[in-house]
C-alpha positions in Angstrom: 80.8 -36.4 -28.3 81.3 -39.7 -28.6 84.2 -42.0 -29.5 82.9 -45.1 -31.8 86.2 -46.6 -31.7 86.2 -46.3 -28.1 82.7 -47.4 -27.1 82.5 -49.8 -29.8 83.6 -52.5 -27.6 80.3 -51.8 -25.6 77.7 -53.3 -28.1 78.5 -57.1 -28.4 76.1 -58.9 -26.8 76.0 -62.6 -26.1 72.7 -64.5 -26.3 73.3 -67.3 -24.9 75.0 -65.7 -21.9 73.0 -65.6 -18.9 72.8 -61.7 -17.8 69.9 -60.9 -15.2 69.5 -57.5 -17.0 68.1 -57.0 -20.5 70.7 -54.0 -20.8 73.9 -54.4 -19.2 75.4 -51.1 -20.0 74.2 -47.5 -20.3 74.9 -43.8 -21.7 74.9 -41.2 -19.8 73.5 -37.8 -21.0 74.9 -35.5 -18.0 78.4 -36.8 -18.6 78.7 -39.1 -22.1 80.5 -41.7 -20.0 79.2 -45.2 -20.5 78.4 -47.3 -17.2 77.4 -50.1 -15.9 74.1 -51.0 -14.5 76.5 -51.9 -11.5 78.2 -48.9 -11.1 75.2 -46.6 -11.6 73.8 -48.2 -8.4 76.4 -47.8 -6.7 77.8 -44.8 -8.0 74.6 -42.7 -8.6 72.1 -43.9 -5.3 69.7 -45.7 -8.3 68.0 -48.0 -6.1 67.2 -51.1 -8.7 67.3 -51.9 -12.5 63.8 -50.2 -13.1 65.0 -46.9 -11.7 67.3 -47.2 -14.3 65.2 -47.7 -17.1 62.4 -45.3 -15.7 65.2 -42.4 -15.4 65.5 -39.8 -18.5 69.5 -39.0 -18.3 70.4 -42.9 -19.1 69.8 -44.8 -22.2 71.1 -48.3 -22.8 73.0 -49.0 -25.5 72.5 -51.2 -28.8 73.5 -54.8 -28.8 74.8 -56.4 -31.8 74.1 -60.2 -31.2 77.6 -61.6 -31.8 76.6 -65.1 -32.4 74.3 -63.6 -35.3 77.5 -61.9 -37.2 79.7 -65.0 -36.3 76.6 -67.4 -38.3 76.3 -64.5 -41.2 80.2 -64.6 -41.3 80.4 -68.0 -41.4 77.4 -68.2 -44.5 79.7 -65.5 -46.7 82.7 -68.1 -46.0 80.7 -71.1 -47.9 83.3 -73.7 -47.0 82.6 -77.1 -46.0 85.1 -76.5 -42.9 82.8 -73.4 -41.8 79.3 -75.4 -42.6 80.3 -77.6 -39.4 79.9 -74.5 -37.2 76.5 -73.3 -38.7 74.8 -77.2 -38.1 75.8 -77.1 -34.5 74.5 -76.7 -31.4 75.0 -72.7 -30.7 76.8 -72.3 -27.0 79.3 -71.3 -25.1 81.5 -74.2 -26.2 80.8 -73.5 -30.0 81.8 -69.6 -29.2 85.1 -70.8 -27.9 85.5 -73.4 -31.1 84.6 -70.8 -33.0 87.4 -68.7 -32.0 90.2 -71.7 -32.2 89.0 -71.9 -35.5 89.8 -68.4 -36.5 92.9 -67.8 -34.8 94.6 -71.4 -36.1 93.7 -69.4 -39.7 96.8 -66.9 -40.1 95.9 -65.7 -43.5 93.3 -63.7 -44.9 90.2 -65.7 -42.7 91.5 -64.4 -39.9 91.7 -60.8 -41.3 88.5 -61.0 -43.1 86.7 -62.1 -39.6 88.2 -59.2 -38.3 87.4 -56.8 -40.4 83.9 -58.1 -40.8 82.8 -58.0 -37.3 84.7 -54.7 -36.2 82.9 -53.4 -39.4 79.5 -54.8 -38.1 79.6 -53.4 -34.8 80.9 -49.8 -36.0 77.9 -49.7 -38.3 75.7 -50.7 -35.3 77.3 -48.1 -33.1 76.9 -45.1 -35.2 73.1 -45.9 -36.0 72.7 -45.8 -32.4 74.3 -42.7 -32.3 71.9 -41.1 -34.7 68.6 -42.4 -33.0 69.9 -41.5 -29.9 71.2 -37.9 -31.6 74.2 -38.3 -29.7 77.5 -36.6 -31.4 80.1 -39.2 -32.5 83.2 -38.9 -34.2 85.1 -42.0 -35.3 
C-alpha cells in the first residue's frame, strides 16, 4: 500500500525542464518503492530506458504539469498583479518569479497556493492509484 502523502512529491513535473526520459520516476510492483530510472539501472541490471518501459513489474508514475496548476492558479486569482505572470514568457526564470511572488505574500495567497497545488497533486496521485489498482491510504 501506498502512502499519497509520501509519494505525492513524485508527480510534479516540469515542462520546460530538459529531462532525457519521458518518465523520470517509477513504481515498483515487487516492492511498492518508487525509483529512479537511475537507480533501477544501476540497482536492478536494466540495461537502458526501453528495458524499463518494456518490463511488466515497473510503471511510471503520473505527472501533474506544475506550470499548468501555477497558470490555472493564477486565472482563479484574477488580479491585475497575477495577470503579469499569465502574459509572460513561461521558463525557468518565470518559475523562480513565480515563487518570489508567493512567498513575499504572507497572508491568505500564500496559503491558498498551497493548498491549491498540494490539493491538485493529491487528486492526481490517487487517480493514478486507481488505474494502476495499486492500494493507497492517505
Amino acid at each position: 500500500m501506498v502512502e499519497i502523502n509520501i509519494i505525492k512529491f513524485y508527480g510534479w513535473w516540469y515542462r520546460y525542464c530538459e529531462n532525457k526520459y519521458e518518465h523520470y520516476w517509477w513504481y515498483s510492483y515487487f516492492d511498492e518503492q518508487i525509483y529512479s530510472v537511475d537507480e533501477l539501472i544501476e540497482k536492478f541490471s536494466f540495461k537502458n530506458y526501453d528495458d524499463i518501459v518494456n518490463s511488466s513489474g515497473y510503471i511510471p508514475l503520473w505527472k501533474t504539469d506544475k506550470y499548468a496548476v501555477i497558470e490555472s492558479f493564477l486565472r482563479e486569482l484574477n488580479s491585475k498583479e497575477a495577470d503579469k505572470y499569465l502574459e509572460r514568457k513561461k521558463d525557468a526564470k518565470w518559475f523562480s518569479e513565480f515563487e518570489y511572488y508567493i512567498e513575499s505574500h504572507n497572508d491568505y495567497i500564500c496559503t491558498w497556493w498551497h493548498e491549491y497545488y498540494d490539493k491538485k497533486v493529491v487528486s492526481d496521485a490517487i487517480k493514478w492509484c486507481r488505474e494502476n489498482g495499486i492500494a493507497y491510504k492517505k
